[in-house]
Each structure stands twice: as C-alpha cells, then as structure tokens.
N, C-alpha and C positions, 0 to 999 in steps of 0.2 A: 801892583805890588801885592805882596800877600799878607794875609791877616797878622795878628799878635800870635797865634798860635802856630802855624804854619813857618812864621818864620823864627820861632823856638825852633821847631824841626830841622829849620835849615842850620840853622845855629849848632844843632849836635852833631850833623850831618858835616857841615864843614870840619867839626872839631876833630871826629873820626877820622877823615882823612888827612889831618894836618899833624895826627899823631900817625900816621901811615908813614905819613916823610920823614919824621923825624926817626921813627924803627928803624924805616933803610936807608937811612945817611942821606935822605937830602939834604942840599946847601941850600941857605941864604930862603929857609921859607918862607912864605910872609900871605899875610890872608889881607887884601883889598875891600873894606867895606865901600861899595860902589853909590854913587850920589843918586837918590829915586829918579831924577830926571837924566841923568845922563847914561844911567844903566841899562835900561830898557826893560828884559825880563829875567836877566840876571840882579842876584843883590851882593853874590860875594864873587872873587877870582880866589883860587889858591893856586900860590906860583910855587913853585919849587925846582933846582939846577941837579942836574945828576951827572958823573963825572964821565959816564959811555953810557951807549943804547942799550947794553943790556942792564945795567941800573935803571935808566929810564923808562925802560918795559917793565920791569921786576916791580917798581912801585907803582905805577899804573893797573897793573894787573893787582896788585893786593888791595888797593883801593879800592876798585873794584868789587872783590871775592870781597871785604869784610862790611861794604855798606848792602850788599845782595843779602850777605850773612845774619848780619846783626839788625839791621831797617828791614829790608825785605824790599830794600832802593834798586833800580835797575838804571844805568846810563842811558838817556834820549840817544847820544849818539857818541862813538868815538872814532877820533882820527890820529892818523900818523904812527898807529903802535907799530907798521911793520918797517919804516925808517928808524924811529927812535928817535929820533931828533928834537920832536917837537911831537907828543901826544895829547891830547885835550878828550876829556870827560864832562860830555854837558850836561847836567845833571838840571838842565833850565832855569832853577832858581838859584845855582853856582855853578863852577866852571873850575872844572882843573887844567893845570896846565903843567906839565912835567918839563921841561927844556934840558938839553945836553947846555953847557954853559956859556958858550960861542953864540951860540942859539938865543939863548936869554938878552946878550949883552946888544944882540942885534936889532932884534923887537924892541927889545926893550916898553913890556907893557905896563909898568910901574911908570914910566915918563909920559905914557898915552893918554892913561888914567889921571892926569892929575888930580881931578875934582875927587878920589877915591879916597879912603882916610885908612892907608899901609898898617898892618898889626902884626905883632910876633905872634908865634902860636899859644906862647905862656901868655901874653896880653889879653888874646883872644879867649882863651882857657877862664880868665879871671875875671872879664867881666859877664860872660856865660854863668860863672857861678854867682856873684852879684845879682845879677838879674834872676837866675831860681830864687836865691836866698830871701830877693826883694817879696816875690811870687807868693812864696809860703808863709814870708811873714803877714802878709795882706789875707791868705787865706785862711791864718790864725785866728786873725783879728776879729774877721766875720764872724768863725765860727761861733765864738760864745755870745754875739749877737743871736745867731739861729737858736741859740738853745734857750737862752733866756726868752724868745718869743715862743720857743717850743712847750718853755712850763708856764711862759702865760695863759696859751690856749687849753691847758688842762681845769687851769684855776677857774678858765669861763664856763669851762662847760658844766664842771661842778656847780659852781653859781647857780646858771639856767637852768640844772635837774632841781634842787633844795626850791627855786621858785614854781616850779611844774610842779614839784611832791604837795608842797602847802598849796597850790590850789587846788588840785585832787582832793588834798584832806579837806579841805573848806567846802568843798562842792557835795563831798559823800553824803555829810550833816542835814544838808539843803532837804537833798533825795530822800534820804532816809526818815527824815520827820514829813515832807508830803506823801508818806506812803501810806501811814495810819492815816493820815487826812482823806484820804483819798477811800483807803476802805472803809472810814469812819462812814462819810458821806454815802457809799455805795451801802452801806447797810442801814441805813436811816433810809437811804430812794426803796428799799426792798422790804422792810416794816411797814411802810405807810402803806400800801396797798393789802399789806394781809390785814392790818389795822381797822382798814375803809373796810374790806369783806368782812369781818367779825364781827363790826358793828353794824353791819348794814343789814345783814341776812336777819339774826334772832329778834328785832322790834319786829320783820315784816311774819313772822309765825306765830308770835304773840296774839297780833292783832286779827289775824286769822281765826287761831284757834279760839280767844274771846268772843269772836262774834259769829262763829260760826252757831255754838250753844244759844245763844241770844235769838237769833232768829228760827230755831227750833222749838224753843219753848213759846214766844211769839205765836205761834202756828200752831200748836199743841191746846193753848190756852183760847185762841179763835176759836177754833172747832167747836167744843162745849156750848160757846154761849148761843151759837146760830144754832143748834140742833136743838137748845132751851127754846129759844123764841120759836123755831119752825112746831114745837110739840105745843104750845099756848094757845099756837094760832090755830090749829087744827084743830 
C-alpha cells in the first residue's frame, strides 16, 4: 500500500476523474474504496455506465488528456477503448472503468468487491476535503510550537554572549594589572646589575690610587737614610 502522502495524491487523482464522469454524463458513478487486503496494488475502482461507445471513448479519453494535463499522470495501460464496451485505465494505484450499461449490469464489479466500501463522488469530494482541512489544521498547530522555540533559541544565545562578554571583561583586569607587575619586576632584574657595577668598580680605584702614593713615598724616604749611613761609614 502506499504512504499517507502518496495516497493523498491518489485521492485527487481519483477525484479528477470522477469529476470527468460526471462533465460527460456518466451514469451511476461510484468510487470503490478497495479493502488493503483484498485489493492487492490497487486502493480505489472508479466505475462509471455510458449510454453508447462513443460516450464511453469520449470520457475515457478525457480522463485521460486532463490527469496527463493537470498531474503530469500517464496510464500503466489501457484496454478496450477500440470496442467501447468495457474500457479500463490502470493507473496502478486506481483503476478506471467506463462500461456501456449492459456491460456494467454483467460484471457486475460493485457485487465482486464486496469487502470494498461504494462512494458517491460528492461523498468522495467531502471527505477529501475533511481530510485537507484535518492536515492543515495539525499543521497550524505545530506551527506556533516552531516559533516559540525559534525565539527561545535567540534568548539563549543572547544569554551565552552577556556571559562570554563579562568574562572577557573580568579577564582583561587580570592581564592588564600583571603587566606593570611584570615590567615592574623586569626593571628591578635590570637595575641590580648596573647597581652591582657602580658600586663595585670606584671602592677598587680608590684603593688603588691610595696606595699607589704610599708606596712611593715609602721608597722615596728609604733612599736618604741608606745613603746617610753608607756616607758615616765611609
């Protein structure tokens, strides 16, 4: 059997043609909703009596021309259109059937079908619309579901940016005050060593140039007294 959707399609598909019959005078139309199990790959019959063959060709052939036209639907197969008697449009998932009226009362496929559940095409028409009407009211329904989750997920996302902003601003604070820390600290490691040199170098010249004069004079003041005693002695 075919989907829910699919068998909407068939559903306008049948109705199309059931308003075909009724434009060209068919008698006695009736659309057969066929039982899943005893139908096999059909879901619907539509039957309809024409009063001669050329009746019977004329709405076969329109059926035809306005599901190609308006669906873009083509028949699996047709037979009988050059008798007139008895034509059928398999359209797979329904089945038309045109009958001269002799012909109808013969077959007779409305007494074969029992297990099938008979509809006027106005019956047929109304609960087609029923069933849209059901369709869109449910797709209503949804809708303002989808939207009210559609401005919930604006509200989140707002949310989550205001908590990302305050921890950026909270974070900036951090960086921005270990930055002086940081060059505080590099400018103290960079003083201490000019600190050590400044103090290290002028004690060691001092004491240089103190003792250099010291032991000059030293040396200055020896001489005399050896050259006193070497003149005594002689």
């Amino acid at each position: 059997m075919t989907t829910s959707k699919a068998r909407q399609q068939t559903r306008l598909l049948v109705q199309a043609a059931a308003q075909v019959c009724e434009d060209k005078k068919g008698e006695e139309t009736r659309i057969l909703e066929l039982d899943p199990i005893d139908s096999g790959l059909s879901d619907f019959f539509l039957i309809t009596s024409a009063t001669n063959d050329r009746q019977a060709t004329a709405i076969a052939d329109e059926i035809e021309h306005k599901l190609k036209k308006e669906f873009g639907v083509f028949p699996n197969s047709v037979e009988g259109r050059r008798q007139g008697q008895w034509i059928l449009l398999d359209y797979v998932d329904f089945v038309v059937h045109v009958f001269l009226a002799e012909r109808r009362a013969f077959y007779d496929i409305e007494r074969l079908r029992k297990s099938a559940r008979p509809l006027t095409p106005a019956e047929f028409d109304a609960e087609l619309k029923a069933e849209l009407a059901a369709k869109t009211l449910a797709a209503r329904a949804k809708a303002p579901a989808k939207k009210a989750a559609a401005k919930k997920a604006p509200a989140k996302k707002a949310i989550a940016k205001t908590k990302t902003a305050a921890k950026r601003a909270i974070a900036v604070p951090k960086k921005a005050a270990t930055k002086p820390k940081a060059a505080a600290k590099k400018a103290v490691a960079k003083a201490k060593p000019a600190t050590r040199k400044a103090a290290a170098v002028p004690p060691k010249s001092k004491t240089v140039a103190r003792k250099a004069p010291v032991k000059k004079a030293a040396v200055k003041r020896a001489v005399p007294k050896k050259t006193a005693a070497s003149k005594t002695a002689s």
